[in-house]
KEKE-3310 file (N, C-alpha, C; in steps of 0.2 Angstrom, whole numbers, plus 5000, padded with zeros to 4 digits):
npx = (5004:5012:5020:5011:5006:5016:5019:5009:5011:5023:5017:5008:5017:5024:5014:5012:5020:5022:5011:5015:5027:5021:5012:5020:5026:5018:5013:5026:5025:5014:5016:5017:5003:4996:5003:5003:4986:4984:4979:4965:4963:4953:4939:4939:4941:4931:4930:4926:4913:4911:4925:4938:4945:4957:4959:4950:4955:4966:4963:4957:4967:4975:4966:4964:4977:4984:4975:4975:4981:4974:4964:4972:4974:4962:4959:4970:4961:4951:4955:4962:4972:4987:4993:4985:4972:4975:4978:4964:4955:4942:4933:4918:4921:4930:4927:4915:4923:4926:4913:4910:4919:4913:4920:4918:4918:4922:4922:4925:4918:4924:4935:4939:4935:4945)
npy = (4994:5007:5008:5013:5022:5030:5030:5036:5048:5054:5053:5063:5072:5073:5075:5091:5096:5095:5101:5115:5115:5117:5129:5137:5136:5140:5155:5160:5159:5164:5177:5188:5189:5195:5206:5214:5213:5223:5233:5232:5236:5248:5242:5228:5233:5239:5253:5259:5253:5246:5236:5241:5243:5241:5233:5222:5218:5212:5202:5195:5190:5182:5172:5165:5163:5158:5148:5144:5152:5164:5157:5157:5168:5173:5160:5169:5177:5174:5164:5174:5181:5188:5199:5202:5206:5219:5225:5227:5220:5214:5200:5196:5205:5199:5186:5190:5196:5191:5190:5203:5207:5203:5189:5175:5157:5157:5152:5156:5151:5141:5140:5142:5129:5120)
npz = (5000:5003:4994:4983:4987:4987:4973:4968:4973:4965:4953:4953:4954:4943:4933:4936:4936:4924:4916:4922:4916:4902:4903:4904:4890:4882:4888:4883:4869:4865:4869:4861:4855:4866:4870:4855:4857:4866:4859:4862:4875:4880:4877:4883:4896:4899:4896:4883:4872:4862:4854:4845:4829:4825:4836:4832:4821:4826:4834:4828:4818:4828:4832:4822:4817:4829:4839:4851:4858:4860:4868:4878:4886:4888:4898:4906:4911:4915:4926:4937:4940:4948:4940:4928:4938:4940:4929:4926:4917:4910:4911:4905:4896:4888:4883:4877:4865:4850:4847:4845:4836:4828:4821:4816:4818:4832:4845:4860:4871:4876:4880:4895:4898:4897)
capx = (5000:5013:5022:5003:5005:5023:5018:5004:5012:5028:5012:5005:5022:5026:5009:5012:5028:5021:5007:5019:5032:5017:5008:5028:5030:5013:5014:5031:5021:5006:5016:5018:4998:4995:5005:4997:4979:4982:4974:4959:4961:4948:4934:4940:4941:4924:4928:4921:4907:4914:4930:4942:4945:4964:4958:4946:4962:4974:4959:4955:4976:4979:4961:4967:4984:4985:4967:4977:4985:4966:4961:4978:4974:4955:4960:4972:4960:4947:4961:4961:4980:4985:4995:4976:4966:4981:4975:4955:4953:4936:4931:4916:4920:4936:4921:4911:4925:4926:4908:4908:4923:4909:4923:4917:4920:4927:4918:4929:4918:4927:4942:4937:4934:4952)
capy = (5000:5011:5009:5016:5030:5034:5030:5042:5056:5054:5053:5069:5076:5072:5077:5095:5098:5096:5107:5122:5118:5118:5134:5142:5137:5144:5159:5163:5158:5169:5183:5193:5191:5196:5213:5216:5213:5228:5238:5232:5238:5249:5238:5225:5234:5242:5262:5259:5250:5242:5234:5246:5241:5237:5228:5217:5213:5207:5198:5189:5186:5179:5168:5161:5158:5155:5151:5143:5158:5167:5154:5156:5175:5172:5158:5172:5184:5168:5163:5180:5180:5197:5206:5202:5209:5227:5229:5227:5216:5208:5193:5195:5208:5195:5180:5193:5200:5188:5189:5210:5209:5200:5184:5167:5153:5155:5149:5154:5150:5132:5140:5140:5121:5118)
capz = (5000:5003:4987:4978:4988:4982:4965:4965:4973:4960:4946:4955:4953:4937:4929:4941:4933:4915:4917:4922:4910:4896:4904:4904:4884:4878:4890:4880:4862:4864:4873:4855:4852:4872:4867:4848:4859:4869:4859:4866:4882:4883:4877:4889:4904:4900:4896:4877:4871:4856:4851:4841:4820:4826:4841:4829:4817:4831:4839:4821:4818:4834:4833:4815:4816:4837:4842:4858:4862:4863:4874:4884:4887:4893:4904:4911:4913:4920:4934:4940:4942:4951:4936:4926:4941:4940:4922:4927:4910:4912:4908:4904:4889:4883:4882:4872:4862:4845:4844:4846:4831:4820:4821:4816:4822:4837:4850:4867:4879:4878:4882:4901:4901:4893)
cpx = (5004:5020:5018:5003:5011:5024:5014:5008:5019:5021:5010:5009:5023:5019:5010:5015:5028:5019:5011:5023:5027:5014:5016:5028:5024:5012:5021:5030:5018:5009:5018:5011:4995:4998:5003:4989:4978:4978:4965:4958:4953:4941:4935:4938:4935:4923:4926:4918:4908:4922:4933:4942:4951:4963:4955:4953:4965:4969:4958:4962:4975:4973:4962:4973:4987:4980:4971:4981:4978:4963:4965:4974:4966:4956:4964:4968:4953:4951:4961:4968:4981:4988:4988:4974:4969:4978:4970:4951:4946:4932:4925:4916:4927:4932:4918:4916:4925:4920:4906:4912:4918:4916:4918:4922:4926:4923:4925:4927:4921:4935:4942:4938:4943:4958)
cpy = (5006:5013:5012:5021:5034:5034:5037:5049:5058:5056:5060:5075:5079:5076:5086:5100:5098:5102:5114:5123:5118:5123:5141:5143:5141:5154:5163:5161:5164:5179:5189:5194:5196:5204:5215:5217:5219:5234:5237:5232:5240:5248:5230:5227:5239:5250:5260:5252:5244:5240:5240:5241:5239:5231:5220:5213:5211:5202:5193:5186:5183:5172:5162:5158:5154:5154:5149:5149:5165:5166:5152:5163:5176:5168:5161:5175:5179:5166:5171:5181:5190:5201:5206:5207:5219:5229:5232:5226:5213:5205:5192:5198:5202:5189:5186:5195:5200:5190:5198:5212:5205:5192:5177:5163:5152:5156:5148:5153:5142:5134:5140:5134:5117:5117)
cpz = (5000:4997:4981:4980:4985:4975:4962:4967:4968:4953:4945:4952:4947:4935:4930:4935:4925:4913:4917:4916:4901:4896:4903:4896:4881:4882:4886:4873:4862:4870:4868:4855:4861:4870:4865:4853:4866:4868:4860:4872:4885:4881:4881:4894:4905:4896:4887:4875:4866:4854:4846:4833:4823:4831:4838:4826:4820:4833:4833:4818:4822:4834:4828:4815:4824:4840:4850:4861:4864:4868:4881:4887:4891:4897:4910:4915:4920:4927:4937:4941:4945:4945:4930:4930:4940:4934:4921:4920:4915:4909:4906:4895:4885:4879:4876:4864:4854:4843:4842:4838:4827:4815:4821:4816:4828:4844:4858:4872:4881:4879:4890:4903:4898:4901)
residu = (UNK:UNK:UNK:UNK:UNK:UNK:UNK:UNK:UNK:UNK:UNK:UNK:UNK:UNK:UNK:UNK:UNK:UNK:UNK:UNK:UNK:UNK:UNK:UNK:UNK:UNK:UNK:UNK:UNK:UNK:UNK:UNK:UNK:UNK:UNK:UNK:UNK:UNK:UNK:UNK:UNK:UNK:UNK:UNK:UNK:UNK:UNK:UNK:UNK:UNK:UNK:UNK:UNK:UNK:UNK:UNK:UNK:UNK:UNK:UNK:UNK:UNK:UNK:UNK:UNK:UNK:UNK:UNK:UNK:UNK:UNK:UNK:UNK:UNK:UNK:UNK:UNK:UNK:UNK:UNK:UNK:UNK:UNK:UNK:UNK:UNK:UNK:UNK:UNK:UNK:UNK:UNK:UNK:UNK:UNK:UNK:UNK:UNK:UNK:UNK:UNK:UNK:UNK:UNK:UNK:UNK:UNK:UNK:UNK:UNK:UNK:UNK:UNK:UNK)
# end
């Protein structure tokens, strides 16, 4: 029995220790499209209504050629991580934001369950 349990927590480990170094390599992938998508700040963080013409075209670049890297950047702003909360991105408007640029197919609300 205690062989099962030092298997699992090596298993635990290991799994742990992927995750990070997978969440490290896409984090330094999508850190150009994370930049470019500033220009949607402020339809993000509420002060305008609509997404910007530039904000649209980074958000439709980054959905087509990096859709994982869209669904990294709402995941961050889902986790609530504290340099996220600093910027006062909201998750409500980044879920919205594809459908506000008149972007199909891109259905991020499965980026949460990811």
């Amino acid at each position: 029995m205690a062989r099962w349990w030092q298997l699992a927590a090596v298993l635990v480990l290991a799994v742990s220790t992927a995750t990070s170094m997978a969440q490290d390599t896409l984090q330094t992938k999508c850190q150009d499209d994370l930049s470019k998508l500033s220009d949607c700040m402020d339809y993000a963080t509420g002060h305008e209504d609509t997404p910007s013409a530039k904000c649209c075209d980074d958000t439709s670049e980054t959905q087509k050629e990096r859709p994982e890297c869209l669904c990294y950047i709402i995941q961050q702003v889902h986790s609530g991580t504290q340099g996220v909360q600093n910027l006062g991105l909201r998750f409500d408007r980044l879920l919205a934001q594809p459908a506000a640029c008149k972007l199909t197919h891109a259905n991020v609300s499965l980026c949460i369950s990811q």
